[in-house]
C-alpha positions in Angstrom: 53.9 98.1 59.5 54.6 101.0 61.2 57.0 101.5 64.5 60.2 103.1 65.3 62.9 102.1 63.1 66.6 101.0 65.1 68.4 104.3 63.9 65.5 106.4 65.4 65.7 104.2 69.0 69.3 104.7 69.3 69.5 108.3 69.8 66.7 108.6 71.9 68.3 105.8 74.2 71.4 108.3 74.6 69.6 111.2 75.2 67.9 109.0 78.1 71.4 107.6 78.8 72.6 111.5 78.9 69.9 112.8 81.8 70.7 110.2 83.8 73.9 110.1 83.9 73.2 114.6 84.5 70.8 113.5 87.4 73.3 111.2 89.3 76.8 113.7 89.0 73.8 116.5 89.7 72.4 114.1 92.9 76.3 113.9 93.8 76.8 117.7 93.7 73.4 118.3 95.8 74.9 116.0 98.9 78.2 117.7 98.2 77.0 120.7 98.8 73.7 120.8 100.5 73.6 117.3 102.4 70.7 115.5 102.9 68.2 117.6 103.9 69.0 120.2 101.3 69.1 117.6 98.3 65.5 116.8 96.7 64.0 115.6 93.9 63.0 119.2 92.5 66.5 120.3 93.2 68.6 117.7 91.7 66.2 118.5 88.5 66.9 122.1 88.4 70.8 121.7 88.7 70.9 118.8 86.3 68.8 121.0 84.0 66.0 118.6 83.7 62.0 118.8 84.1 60.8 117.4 87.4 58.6 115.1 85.5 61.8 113.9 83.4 63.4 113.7 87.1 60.9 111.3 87.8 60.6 109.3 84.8 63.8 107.9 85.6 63.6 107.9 89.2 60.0 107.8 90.6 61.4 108.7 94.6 64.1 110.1 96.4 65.2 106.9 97.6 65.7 105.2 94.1 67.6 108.6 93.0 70.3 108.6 95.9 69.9 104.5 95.9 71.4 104.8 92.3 74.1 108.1 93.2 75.6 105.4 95.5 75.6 103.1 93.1 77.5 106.0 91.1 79.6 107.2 94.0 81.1 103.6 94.3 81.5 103.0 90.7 83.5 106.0 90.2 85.6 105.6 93.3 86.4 102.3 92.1 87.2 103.3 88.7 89.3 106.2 90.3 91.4 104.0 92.9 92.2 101.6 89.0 92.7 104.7 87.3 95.3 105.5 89.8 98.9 103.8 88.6 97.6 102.0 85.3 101.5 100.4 85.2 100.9 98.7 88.4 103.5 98.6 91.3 105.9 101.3 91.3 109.0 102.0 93.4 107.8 104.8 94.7 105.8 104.6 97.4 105.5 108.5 98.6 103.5 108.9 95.2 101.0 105.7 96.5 100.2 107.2 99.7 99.9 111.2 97.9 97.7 109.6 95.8 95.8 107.4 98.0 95.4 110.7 99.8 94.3 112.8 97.0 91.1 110.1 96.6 89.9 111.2 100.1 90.4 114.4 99.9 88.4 114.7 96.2 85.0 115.5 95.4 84.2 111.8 95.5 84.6 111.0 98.9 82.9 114.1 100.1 79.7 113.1 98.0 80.5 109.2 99.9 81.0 110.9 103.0 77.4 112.6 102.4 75.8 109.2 101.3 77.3 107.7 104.5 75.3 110.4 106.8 72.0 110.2 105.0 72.4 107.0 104.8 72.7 106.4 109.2 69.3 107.9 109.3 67.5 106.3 106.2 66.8 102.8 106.3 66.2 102.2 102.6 70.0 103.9 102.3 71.8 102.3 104.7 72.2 98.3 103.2 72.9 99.5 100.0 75.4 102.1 101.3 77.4 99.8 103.5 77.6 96.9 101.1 79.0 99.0 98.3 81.1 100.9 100.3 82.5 97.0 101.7 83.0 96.5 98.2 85.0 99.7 97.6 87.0 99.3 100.3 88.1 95.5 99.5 88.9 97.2 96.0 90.8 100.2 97.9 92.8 97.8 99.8 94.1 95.4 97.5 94.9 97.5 95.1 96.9 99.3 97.5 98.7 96.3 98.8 99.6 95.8 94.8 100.8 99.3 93.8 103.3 99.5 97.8 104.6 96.1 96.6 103.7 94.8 99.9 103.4 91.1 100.7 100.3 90.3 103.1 102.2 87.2 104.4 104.3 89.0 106.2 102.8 89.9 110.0 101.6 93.1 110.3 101.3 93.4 106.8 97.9 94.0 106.2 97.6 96.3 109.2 99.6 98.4 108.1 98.2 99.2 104.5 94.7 99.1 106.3 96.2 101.9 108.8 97.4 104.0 105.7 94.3 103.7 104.3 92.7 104.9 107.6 94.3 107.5 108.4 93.9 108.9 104.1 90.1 108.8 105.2 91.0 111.0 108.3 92.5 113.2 105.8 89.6 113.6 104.2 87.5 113.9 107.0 90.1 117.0 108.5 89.7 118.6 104.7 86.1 119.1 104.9 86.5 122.1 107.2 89.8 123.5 106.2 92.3 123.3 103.7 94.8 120.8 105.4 97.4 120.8 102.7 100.2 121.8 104.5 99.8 119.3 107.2 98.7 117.0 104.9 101.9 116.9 103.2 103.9 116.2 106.1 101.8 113.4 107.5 102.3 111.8 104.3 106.3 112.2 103.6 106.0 110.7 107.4 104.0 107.4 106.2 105.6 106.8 103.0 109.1 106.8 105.0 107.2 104.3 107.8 106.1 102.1 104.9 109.8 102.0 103.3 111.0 100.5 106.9 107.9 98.4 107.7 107.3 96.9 104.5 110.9 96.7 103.0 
């Protein structure tokens, strides 16, 4: 009987794995940098370094190739909000809000800020793009509500981690056309000494 033996299927799965996973960070980079209009097919091919027939194989249209980098996108914000204080609460809440800051000011929001504009003028983006970003921002929120130590029974509570969290995305939004360290920096020293005396 002849066939492909396990050992032989195995490494050709990873090699499939491996352009993939090149065509989704290279899908992420295209938006990044080119936005919508810029970022096709043939393009994401030739900066993940893969055939546009390979490009294909794996996703036969545009819309399956940035349906699946917002699948990406979200998976990787989410595994970067739990990556973000692996101990859990800490006392010190101006390092929560710098770092809640630093995820919307990262290359991962900007290629989910991207997804959010292509996906207000594509149909077949838009459910998928607002249910996973729901999603992530559930995540976002209560696992900021865990690492300020804040307790949502309190009134006001939740408003005010949901605030924080706004105004980080602002952040983000102001960084896309300058470099808004400086001012950054302030604006957070400000919140983290408004959370110390709303959330105790």
């Amino acid at each position: 009987m002849g066939g492909v033996s396990t050992t032989e299927r195995a490494p050709k799965q990873d090699r499939s794995r491996a352009t993939r996973q090149r065509l989704l960070e290279a899908a992420v980079a295209c938006l990044a940098e080119h936005g919508w209009a810029g970022s096709t097919v043939a393009v994401v091919a030739e900066r993940a370094g893969v055939s546009r027939g390979a490009a294909q194989h794996h996703f036969p249209t545009r819309e399956d190739l940035f349906t699946a980098a917002v699948e990406y996108v979200a998976e990787e914000r989410s595994t970067a909000i739990r990556a973000l204080f692996p101990q859990g609460t800490t006392g010190d809440r101006g390092a929560v809000v710098s770092a809640l800051v630093d995820l919307f000011t990262g290359p991962l929001f900007r290629a989910a800020l991207h997804l959010w504009v292509a996906a207000s003028d594509e149909d077949q983006l838009r459910s998928r793009v607002t249910e996973l970003e729901a999603r992530v921002g559930r995540e976002t929120h209560r696992i900021a509500v865990d690492l300020l130590g804040a307790d949502e029974s309190r009134p006001g509570t939740r408003e005010t981690v949901q605030g924080l969290l706004d105004m980080a995305r602002g952040l983000g939004l102001a960084n896309l056309l300058t470099d808004d360290r400086a001012r950054r920096e302030r604006v957070v020293a400000q919140w983290a000494a408004l959370l110390d005396e709303i959330l105790g």
